[in-house]
Backbone as CSV, one residue per row, in Angstrom:
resi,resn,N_x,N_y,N_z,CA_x,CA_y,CA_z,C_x,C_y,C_z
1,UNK,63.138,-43.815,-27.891,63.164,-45.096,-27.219,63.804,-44.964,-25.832
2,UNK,64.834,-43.992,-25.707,65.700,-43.768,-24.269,64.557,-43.654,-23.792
3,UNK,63.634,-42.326,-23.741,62.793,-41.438,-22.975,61.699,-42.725,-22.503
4,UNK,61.410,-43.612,-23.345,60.329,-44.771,-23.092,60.535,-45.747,-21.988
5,UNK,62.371,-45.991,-21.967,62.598,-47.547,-21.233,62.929,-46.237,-19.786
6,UNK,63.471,-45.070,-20.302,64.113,-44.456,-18.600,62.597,-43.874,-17.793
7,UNK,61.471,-43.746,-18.423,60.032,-43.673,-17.752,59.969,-44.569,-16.901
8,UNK,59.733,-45.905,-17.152,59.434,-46.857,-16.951,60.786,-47.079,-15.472
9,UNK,61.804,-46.732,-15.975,62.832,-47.158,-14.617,62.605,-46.135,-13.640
10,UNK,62.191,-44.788,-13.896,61.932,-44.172,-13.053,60.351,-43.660,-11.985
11,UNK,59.697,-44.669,-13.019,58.272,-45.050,-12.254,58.197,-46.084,-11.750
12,UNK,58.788,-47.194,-12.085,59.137,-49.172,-11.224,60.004,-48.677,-9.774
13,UNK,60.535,-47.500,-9.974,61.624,-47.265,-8.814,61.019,-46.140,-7.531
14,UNK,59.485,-45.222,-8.533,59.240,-44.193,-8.004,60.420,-42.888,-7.692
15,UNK,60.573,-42.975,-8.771,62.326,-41.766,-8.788,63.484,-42.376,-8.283
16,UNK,63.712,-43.655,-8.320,64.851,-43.941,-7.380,64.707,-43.687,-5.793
17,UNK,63.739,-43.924,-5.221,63.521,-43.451,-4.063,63.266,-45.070,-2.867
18,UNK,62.873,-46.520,-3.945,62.747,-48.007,-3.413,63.418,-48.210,-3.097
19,UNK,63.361,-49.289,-1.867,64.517,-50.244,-1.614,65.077,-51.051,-3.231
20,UNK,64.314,-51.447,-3.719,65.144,-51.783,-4.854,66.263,-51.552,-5.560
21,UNK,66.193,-49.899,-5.758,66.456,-49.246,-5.821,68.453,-49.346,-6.208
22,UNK,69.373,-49.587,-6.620,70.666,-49.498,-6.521,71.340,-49.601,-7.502
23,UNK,72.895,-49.595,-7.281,73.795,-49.327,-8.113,73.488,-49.483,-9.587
24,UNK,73.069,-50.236,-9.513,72.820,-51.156,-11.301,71.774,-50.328,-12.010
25,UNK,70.777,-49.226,-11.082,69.186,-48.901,-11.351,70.049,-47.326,-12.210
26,UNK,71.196,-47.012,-11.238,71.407,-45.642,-11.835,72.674,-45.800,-12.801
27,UNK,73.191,-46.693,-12.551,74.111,-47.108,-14.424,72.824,-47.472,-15.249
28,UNK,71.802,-47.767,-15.534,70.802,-47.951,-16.240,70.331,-46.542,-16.748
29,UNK,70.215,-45.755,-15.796,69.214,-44.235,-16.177,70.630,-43.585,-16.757
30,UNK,71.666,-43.425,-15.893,73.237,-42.917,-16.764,73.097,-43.256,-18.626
31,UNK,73.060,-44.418,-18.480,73.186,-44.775,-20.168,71.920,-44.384,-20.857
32,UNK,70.811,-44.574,-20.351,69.738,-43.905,-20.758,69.631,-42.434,-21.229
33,UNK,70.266,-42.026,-20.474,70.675,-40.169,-20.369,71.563,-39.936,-21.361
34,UNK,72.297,-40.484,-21.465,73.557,-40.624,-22.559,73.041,-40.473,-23.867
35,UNK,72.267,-42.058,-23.760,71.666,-42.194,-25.077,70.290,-41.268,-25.481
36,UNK,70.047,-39.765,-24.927,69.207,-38.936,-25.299,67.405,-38.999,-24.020
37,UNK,67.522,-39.519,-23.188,66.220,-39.882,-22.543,66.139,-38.433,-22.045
38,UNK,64.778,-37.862,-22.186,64.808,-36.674,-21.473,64.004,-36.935,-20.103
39,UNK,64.707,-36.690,-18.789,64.140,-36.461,-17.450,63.717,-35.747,-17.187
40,UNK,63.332,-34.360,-17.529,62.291,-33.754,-17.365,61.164,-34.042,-17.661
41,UNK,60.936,-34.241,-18.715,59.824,-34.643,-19.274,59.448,-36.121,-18.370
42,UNK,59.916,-37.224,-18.084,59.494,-38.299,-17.580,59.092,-37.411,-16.411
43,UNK,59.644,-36.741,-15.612,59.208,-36.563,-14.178,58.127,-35.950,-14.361
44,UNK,58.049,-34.758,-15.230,56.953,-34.154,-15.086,55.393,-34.874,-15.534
45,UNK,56.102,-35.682,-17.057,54.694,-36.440,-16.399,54.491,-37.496,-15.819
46,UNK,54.837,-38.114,-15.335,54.975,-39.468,-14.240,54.711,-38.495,-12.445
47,UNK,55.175,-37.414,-11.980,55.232,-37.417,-11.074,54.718,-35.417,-10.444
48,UNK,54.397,-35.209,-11.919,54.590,-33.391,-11.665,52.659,-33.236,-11.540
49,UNK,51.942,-33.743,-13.232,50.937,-33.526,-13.784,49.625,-34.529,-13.326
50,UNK,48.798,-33.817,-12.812,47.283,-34.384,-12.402,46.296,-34.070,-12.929
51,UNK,45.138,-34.418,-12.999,44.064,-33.819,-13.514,43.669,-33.713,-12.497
52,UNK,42.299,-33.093,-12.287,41.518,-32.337,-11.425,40.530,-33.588,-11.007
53,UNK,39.876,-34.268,-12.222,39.459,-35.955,-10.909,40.445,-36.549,-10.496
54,UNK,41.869,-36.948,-10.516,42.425,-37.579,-9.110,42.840,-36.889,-8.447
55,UNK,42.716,-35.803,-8.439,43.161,-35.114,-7.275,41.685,-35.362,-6.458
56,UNK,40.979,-35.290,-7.342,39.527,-35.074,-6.154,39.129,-36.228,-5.629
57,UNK,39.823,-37.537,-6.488,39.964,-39.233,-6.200,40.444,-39.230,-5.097
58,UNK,41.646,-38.405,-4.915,42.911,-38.603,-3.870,42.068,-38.418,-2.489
59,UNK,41.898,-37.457,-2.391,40.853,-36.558,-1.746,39.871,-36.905,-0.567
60,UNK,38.861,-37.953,-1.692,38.316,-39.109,-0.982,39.023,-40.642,-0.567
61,UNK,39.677,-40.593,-0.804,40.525,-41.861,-0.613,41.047,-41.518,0.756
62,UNK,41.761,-40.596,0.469,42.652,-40.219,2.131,41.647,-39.771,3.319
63,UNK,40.775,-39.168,3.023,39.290,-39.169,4.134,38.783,-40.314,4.146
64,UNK,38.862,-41.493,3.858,38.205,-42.601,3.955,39.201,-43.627,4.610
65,UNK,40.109,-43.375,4.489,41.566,-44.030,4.492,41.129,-44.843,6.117
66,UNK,41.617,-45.735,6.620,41.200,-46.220,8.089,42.576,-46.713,8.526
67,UNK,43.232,-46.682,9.752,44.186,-47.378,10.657,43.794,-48.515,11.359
68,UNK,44.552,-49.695,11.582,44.597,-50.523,12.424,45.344,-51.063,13.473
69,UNK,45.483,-52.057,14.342,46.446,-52.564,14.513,47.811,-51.455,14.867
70,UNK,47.615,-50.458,15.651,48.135,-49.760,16.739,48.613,-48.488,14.995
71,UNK,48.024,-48.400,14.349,47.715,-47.173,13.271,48.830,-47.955,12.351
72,UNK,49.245,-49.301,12.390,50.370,-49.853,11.421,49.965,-50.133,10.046
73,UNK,48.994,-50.644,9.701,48.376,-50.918,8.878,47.372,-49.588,8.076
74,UNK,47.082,-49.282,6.968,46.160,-48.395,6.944,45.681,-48.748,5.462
75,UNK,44.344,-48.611,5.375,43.659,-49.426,4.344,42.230,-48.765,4.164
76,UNK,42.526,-48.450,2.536,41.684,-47.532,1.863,40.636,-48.699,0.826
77,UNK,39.286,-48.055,1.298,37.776,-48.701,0.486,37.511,-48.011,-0.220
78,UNK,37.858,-48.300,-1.765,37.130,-47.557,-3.046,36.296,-47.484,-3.448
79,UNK,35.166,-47.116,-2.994,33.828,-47.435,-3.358,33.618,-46.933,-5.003
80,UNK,32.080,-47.678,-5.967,32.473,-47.716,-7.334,31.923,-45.993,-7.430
81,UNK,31.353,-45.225,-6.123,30.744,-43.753,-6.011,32.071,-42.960,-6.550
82,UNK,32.960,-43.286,-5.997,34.052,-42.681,-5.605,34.441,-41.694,-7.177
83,UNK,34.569,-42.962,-8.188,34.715,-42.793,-9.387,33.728,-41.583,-10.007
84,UNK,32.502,-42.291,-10.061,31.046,-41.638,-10.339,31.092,-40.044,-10.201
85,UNK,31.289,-39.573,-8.709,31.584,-38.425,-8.292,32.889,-37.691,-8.622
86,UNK,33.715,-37.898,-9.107,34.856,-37.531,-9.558,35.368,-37.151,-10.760
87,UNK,35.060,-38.576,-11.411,34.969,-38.610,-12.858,36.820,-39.093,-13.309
88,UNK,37.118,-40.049,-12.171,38.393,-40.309,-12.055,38.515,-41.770,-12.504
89,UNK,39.374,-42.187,-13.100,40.215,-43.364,-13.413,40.688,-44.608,-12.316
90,UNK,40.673,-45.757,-12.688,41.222,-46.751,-11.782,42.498,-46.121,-11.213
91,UNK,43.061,-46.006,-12.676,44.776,-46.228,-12.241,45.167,-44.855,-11.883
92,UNK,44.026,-43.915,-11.495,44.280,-42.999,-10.176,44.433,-43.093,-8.895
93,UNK,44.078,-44.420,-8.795,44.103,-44.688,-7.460,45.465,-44.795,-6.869
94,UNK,46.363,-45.010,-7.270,47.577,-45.767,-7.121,48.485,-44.440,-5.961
95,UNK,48.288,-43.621,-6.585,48.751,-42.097,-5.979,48.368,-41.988,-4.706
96,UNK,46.901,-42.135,-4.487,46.545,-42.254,-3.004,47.328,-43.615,-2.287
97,UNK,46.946,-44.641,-2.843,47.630,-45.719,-1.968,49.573,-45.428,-1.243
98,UNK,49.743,-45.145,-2.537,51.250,-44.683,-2.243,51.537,-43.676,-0.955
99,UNK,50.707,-42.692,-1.489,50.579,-41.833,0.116,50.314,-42.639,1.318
100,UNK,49.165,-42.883,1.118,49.133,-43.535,2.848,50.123,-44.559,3.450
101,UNK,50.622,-44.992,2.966,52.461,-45.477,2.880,52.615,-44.863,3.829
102,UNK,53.002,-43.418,3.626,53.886,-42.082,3.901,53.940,-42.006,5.092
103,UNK,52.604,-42.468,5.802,52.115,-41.790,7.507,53.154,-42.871,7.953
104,UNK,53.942,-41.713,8.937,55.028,-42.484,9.743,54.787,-43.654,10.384
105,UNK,53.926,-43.931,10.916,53.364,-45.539,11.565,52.995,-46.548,11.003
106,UNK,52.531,-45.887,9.365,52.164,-47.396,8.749,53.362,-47.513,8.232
107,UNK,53.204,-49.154,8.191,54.046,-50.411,7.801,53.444,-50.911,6.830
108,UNK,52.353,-50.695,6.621,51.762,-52.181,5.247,50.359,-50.932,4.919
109,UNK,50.327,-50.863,3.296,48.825,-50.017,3.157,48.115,-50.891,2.326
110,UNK,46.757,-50.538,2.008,46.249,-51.625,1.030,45.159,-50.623,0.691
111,UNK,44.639,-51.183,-0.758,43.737,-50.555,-1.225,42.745,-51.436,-1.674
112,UNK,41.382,-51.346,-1.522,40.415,-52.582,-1.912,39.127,-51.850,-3.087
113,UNK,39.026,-52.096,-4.379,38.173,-51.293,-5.242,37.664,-52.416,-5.986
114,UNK,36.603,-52.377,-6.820,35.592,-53.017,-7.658,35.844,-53.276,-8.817
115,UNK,36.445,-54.007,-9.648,36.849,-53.941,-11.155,35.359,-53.623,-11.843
116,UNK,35.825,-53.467,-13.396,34.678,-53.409,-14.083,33.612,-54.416,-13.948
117,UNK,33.806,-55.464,-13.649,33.590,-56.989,-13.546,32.617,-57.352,-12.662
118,UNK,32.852,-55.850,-11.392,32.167,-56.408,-10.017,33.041,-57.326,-9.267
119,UNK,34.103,-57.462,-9.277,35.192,-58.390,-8.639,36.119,-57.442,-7.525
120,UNK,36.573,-57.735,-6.703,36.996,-57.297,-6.141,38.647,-57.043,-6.084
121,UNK,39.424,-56.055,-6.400,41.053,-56.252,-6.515,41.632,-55.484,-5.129
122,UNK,42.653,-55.584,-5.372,42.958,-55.353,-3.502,44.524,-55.161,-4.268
123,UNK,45.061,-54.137,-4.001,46.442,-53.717,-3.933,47.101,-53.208,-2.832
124,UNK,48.401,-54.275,-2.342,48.869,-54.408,-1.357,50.743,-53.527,-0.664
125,UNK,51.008,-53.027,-0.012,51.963,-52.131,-0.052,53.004,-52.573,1.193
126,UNK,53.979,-52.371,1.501,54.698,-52.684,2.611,55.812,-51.540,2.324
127,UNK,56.459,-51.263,3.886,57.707,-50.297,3.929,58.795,-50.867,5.289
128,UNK,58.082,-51.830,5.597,59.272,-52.437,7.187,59.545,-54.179,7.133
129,UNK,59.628,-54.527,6.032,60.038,-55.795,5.362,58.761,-57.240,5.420
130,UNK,57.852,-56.820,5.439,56.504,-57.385,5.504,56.402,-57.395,4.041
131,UNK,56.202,-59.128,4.091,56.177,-59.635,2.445,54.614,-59.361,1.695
132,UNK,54.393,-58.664,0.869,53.299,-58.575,0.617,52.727,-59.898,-0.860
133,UNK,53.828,-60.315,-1.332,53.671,-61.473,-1.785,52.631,-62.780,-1.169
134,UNK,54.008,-62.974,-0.060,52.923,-63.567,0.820,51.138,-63.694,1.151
135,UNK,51.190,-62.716,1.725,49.786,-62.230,1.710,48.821,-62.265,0.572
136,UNK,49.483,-61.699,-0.543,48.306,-61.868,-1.613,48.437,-62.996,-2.120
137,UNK,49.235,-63.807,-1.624,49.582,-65.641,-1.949,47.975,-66.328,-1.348
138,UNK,47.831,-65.747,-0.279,46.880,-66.391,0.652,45.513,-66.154,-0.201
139,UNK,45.149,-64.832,-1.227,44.002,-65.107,-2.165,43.907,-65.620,-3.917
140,UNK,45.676,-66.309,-3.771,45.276,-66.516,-4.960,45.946,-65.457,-5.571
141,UNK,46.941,-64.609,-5.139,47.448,-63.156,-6.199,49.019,-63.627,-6.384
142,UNK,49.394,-62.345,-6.279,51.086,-62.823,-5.903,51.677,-61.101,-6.556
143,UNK,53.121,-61.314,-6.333,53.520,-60.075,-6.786,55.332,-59.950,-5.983
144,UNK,55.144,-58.456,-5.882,56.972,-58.518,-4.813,56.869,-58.454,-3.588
145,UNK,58.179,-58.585,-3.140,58.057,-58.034,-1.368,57.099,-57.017,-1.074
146,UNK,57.422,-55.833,-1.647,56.995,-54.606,-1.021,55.817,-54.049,-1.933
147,UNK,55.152,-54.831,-3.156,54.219,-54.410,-3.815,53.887,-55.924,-4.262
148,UNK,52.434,-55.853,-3.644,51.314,-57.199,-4.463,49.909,-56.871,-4.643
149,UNK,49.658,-57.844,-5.027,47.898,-57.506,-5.392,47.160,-59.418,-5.849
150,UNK,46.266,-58.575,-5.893,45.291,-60.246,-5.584,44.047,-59.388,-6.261
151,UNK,43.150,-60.368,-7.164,41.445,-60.210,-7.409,40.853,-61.480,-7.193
152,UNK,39.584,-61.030,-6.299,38.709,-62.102,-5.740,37.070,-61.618,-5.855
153,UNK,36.712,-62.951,-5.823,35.057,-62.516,-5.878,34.542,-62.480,-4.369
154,UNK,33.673,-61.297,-3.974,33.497,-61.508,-2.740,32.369,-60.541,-2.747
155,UNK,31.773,-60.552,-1.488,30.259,-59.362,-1.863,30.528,-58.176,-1.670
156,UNK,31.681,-57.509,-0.621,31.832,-56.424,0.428,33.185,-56.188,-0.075
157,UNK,33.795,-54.925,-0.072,35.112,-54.252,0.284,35.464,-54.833,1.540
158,UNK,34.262,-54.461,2.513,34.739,-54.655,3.820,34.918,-56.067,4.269
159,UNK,34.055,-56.927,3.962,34.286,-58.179,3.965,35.983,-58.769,3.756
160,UNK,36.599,-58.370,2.285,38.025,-58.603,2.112,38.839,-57.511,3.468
161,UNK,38.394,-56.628,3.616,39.191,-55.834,4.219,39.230,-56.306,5.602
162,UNK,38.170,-57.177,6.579,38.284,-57.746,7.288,39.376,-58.887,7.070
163,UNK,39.450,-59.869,6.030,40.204,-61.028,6.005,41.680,-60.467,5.955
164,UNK,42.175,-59.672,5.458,43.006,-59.155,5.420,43.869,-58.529,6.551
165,UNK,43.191,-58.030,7.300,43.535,-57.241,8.069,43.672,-58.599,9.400
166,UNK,42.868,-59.773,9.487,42.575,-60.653,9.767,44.228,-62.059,9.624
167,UNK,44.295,-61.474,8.357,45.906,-62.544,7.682,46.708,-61.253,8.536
168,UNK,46.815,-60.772,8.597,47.687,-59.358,9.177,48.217,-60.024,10.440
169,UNK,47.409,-59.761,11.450,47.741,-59.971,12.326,47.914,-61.250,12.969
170,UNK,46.591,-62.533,12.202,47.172,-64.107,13.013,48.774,-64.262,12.161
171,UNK,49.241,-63.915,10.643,50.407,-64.723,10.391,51.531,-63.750,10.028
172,UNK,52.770,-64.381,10.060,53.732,-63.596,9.995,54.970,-63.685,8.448
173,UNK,54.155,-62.473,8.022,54.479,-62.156,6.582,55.719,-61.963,6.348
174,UNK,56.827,-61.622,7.532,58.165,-61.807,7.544,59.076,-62.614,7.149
């Protein structure tokens, strides 16, 4: 049960590495540790182990990846190929989004992909205090400061990825 709840704190936190991130997060993993949680094992698989389609997910994601708005913004189109050709998972995607974070200039990343449904979901990222709540407030989503998401019906990736990028810059998510 340790090893189950200290996964979970150390993937909500991304290793302790969030602003969230504090005093209270590592008296939590302390007692966890105490009480038998093994951290190796969480890291390695939460953060060590890939398969060979998301890596090849990743791959295309980050070659597709686009900048805006003086390279601040950067926002990845999942097309449903992407998968097809890969042979990769939704919730592979998440790895790429996180990266494009990383590039020193972006401030806000987003990811826009196709549910099973044909619907459109859009997962939203921030690192310079840009509410991403906000934003996915504006379709109907909601979520935290620095992680939200929203699903909408719409015809195009690009279509949302225009409106978006569109809420970006007329309002101020601050």
């Amino acid at each position: 049960m340790a090893t189950a709840l200290y996964s979970g704190l150390i993937d909500d936190s991304e290793s302790f590495t969030t602003a969230k991130t504090d005093q209270r997060s590592f008296e939590m993993a302390n007692e966890l540790l105490k009480c038998g949680a093994d951290n190796a094992l969480c890291v390695s698989k939460l953060f060590k182990e890939r398969s060979l389609a998301s890596l090849r997910l990743k791959a295309k994601m980050l070659s597709s990846m686009c900048l805006f708005h003086e390279a601040t913004i950067a926002s990845t189109l999942v097309e449903k190929s992407f998968f097809e050709e890969t042979g990769a998972y939704e919730v592979d995607c998440e790895e790429g989004l996180n990266e494009s974070l990383e590039l020193v200039s972006v401030k806000i990343a987003f990811m826009l992909r196709y549910t099973k449904e044909g619907r459109i979901k859009a997962s939203l990222r921030s690192k310079d205090g840009s509410d991403m709540n906000v934003l996915a407030s504006c379709f109907g989503g909601g979520g935290h400061m620095h992680s939200a998401g929203f699903i909408v019906d719409d015809d195009s990736l690009k279509s949302v990825e225009e409106k978006i990028i569109d809420i970006i810059k007329n309002k101020d998510t601050k």
